[in-house]
N, C-alpha and C positions, 0 to 999 in steps of 0.2 A: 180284957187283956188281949194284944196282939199274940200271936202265933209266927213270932219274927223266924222262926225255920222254913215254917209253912210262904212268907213271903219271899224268904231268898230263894226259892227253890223257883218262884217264879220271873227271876230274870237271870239272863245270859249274862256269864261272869267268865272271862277267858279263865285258860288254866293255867296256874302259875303268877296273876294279876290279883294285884290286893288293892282296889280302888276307891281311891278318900279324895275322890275329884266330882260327886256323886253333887259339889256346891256349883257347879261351873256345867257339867251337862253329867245327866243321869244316864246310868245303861238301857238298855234297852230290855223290856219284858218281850218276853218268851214268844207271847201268843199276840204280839204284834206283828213280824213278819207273815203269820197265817191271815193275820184280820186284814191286814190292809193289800196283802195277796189278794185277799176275795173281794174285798170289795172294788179293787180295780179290773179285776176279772168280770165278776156279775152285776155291781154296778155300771162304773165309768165304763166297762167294757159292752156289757146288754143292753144296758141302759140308756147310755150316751146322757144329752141333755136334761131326760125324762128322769132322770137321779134327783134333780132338784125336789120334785115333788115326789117320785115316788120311794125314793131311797132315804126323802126326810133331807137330805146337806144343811137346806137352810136354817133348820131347827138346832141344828147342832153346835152351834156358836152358843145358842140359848139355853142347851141340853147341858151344856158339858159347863157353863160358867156356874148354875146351882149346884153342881158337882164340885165346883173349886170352892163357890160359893160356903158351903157346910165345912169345908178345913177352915176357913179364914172367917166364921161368922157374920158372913153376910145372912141380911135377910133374901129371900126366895125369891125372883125377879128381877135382882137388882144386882147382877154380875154378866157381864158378857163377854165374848172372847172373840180375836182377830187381832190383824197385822202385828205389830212389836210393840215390847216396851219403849221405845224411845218415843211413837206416834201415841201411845195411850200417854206416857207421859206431857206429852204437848198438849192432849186433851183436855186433861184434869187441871193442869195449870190455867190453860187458858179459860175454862169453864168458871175455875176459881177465883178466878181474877175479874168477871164479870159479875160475880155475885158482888160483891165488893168495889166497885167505880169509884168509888174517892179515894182508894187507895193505891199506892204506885210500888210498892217496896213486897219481895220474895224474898224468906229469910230460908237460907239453908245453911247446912255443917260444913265444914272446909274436908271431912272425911264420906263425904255422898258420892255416888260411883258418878264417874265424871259427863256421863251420857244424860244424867238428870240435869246436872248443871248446865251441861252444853244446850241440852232444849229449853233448858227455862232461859237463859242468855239469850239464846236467840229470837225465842217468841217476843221478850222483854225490848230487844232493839228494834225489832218490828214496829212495834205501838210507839216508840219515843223515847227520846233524850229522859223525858221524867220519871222512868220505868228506871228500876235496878234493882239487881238482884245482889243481897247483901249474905256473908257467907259469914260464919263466924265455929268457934274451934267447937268439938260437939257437947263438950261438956260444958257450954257455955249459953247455952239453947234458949233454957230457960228465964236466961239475965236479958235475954235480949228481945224479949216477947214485947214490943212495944206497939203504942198506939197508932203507928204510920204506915204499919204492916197491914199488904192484903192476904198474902197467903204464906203458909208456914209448909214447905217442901222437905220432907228429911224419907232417909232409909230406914226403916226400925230396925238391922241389924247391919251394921257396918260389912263390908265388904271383904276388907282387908282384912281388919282383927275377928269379927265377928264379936266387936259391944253393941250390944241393946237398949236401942233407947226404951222408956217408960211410955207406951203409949198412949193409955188412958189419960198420966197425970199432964204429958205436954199437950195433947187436944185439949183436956179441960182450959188448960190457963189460957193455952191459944186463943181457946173462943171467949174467954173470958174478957176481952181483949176486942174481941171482935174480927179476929182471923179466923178463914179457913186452912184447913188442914188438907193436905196430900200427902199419902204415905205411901211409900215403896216399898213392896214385900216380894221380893227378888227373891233373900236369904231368908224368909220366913215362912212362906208358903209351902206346907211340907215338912218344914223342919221345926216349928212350936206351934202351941196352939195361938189362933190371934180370934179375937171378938170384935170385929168393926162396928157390931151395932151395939155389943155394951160399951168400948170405948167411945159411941156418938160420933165414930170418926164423919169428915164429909165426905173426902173420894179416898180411894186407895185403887192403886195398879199392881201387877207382876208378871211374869213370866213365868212359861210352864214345863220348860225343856231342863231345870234345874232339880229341885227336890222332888217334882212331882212327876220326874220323869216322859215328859213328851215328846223329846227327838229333836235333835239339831234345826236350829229352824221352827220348834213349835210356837205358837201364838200366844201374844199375850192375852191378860186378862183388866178389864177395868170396873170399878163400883162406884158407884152414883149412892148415897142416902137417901131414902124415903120421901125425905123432905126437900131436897135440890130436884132431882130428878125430872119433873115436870116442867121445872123452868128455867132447866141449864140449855143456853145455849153452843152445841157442838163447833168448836171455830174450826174443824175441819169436816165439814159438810160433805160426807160421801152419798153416792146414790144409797148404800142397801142403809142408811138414817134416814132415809126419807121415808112420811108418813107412809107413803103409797109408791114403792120405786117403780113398780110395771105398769103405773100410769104416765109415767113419761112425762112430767107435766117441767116444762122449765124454771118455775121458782121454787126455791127449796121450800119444806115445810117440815118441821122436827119429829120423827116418828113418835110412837106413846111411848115412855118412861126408860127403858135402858136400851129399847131399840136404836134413837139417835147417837146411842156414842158407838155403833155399828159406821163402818169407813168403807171398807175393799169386801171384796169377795172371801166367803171365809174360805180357808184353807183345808179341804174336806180332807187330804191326804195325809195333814199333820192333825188333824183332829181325830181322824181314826185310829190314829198309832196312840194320842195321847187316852180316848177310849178304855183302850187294852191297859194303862196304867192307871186310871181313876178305877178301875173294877178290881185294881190287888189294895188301893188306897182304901176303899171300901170294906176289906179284911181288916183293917188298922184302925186303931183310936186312936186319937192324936197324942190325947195326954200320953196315953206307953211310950209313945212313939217318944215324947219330950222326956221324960223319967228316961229311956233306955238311952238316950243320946246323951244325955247329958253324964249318965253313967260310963258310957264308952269313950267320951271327951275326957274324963276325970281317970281314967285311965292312963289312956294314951299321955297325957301331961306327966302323969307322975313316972309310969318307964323312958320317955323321953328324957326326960329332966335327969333322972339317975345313971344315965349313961351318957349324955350328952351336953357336956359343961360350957359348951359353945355355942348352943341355941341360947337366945333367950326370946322366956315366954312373951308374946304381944298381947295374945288373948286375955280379956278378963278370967283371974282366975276361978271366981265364982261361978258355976254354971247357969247359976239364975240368972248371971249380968249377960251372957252371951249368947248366940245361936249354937246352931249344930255346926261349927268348924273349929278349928283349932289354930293357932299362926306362930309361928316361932322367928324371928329375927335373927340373920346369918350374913356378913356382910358381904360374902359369897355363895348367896341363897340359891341362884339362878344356876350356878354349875352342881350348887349340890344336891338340888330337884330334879337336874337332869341326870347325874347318877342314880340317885333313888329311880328316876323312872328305866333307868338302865335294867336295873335290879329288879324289877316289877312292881315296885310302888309308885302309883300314879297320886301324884296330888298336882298343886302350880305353885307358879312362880307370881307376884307383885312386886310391882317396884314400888321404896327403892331395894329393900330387901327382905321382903317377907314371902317364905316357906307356910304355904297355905295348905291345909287339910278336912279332907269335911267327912263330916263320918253319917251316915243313913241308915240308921236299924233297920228298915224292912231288909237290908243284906249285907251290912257291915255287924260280926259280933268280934266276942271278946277273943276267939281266936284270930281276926286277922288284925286285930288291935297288938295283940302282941309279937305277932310275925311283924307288921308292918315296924315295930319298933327295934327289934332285932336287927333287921335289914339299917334301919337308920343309923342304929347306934355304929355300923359294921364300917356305913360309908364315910361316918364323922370319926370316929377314932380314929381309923385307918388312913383319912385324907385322900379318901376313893374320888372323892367331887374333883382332886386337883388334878384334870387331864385339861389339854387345848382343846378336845372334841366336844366336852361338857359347857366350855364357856363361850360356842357359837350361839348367837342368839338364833331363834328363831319367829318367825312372824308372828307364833301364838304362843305366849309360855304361862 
């Protein structure tokens, strides 16, 4: 069992802020601004260059991916971490697509966050007119698992509502099929337990600034399976994938096994911060973590709902169907996200109008579940959302 008092006590929580935005970027732990004080102090600072080796940097791409690795059931080796979701996503794609040469056709959900879609479109137009990428509704996934398919790209938990696909059972048919699989654990990692190698998945990707808390900016993460791994070719070819980068040598050659889907330089500064959140992650089992979330989702729903006749729910009711977020539908969601944040409750805003909420045990409990609803029910009854100051959009909502 987790010790969810024992975790919240380990991050920075303003006072007066009751934060369900923990789906979108996590707060910051505690004994981050010390760690990464010091090491830019006695590292980057003592150390200069000599950090590489002697401070370990370059290990830590490799350090901290079997650390993500163990949330998300990867096997030991075979998770790495750098640059962003959007460049891992292009990886995996295109990696998957070369397994697979006679096939032309990328099936994803018409509700996949659109930065998937946008890289796979675009690798897709890259290679040719006979490349496409075909989208269809998500509850429709499985009808359309056809034999012209190379790879099968979806989210396992939706963005917007927070539905959950079936992971196991769409890999199985997928490959039954003869597709591979790329999944995006954005909304998962952190927030349910995921098995990639009991699901047999092939790649999975995600980001680490969300439930697992690494800081604006932190680096994603990518998995290769056991069996790909050796002879995925990386279509973005950076130096630290090379077998040997400080040989200098000008033709590429694919480092061993999860080294090559290594791109850029890793990000020492956002890996040390993200560090200091895998060692409260370490205090937590995931399963609690899924039981208590799902506990405080099934809350939040039902005081919502009993005060609030003007939301309606988006989210699967079910908590097994869902992740750890909640989503309510308001056809004037955007001004009345921005009252609630008036108020102190931070969640966001999606278009075209969904009032998004995410709840994180390690320091969301059942008291601010029920403050946070209080506060809601205040700005909906009362028609607190309807001001002009509330309905200016802003560049990030």
């Amino acid at each position: 069992m987790t010790d969810f008092a024992a975790t919240k006590a380990m991050f920075h929580l303003p006072e007066g802020m009751i934060y369900l935005d923990g789906n979108s970027l996590g707060p910051l732990p505690l004994a981050a601004t010390k760690q990464v004080g010091a090491m830019m102090q006695d590292e980057w600072g003592e150390m200069l260059i000599t950090g590489w080796n002697k401070a370990g940097w370059m290990q830590k791409s490799n350090d901290l991916g079997d650390r993500i690795g163990r949330l998300i059931g990867a096997e030991p080796g075979h998770v790495v971490m750098g640059d962003t979701l959007s460049i891992k996503v292009y990886q995996a794609v295109a990696s998957a697509l070369e397994l697979n040469p006679a096939r032309k056709v990328v099936l994803s959900d018409n509700g996949n966050f659109p930065t998937d879609l946008y890289m796979a479109d675009g690798l897709l137009r890259s290679l040719g007119d006979e490349y496409e990428l075909r989208t269809v509704n998500p509850e429709d996934v499985a009808e359309n698992l056809t034999d012209d398919i190379a790879v099968l790209m979806l989210t396992e938990v939706d963005y917007r509502t927070g539905r959950k696909h079936d992971m196991k059972s769409l890999t199985e048919q997928a490959q039954a099929k003869g597709i591979i699989t790329v999944w995006d654990l954005a909304h998962s990692a952190g927030a349910l337990p995921v098995d990639l190698a009991g699901c047999n998945a092939d790649f999975a990707v995600g980001c680490s600034y969300k439930y697992l808390n690494g800081g604006p900016g932190a680096p994603a993460f990518i998995y290769v399976a056991p069996r790909h791994v050796d002879q995925v070719r990386p279509a973005l070819s950076g130096w630290l994938g090379h077998e040997a980068p400080f040989a200098f040598d000008l033709d590429y050659r694919p480092g061993p096994g999860i080294e090559r889907m290594r791109v850029g330089t890793p990000p020492v500064l956002q890996l040390t911060a993200l560090e200091t959140a895998m060692d409260i992650w370490d205090m937590a089992d995931i399963a609690s973590v899924r039981a208590k979330s799902i506990e405080l989702c099934d809350l939040f729903i039902a005081e919502v709902e009993a005060s609030c006749p003007d939301l309606t729910l988006a989210s699967p009711r079910d908590g097994h169907q869902r992740g750890s977020q909640v989503s309510f539908r308001f056809r004037e969601g955007y001004a009345a996200m921005q009252a609630l944040i008036a108020r102190g409750v931070i969640g966001d805003f999606r278009a075209p109008d969904i009032m998004r909420f995410g709840f994180t045990p390690l320091y969301i409990d059942e008291a601010d579940v029920r403050a946070a609803a209080a506060i809601i029910a205040d700005v909906m009854q009362n028609n607190l959302w309807d001001r002009p100051e509330y309905k200016v959009r802003s560049a990030v909502t």
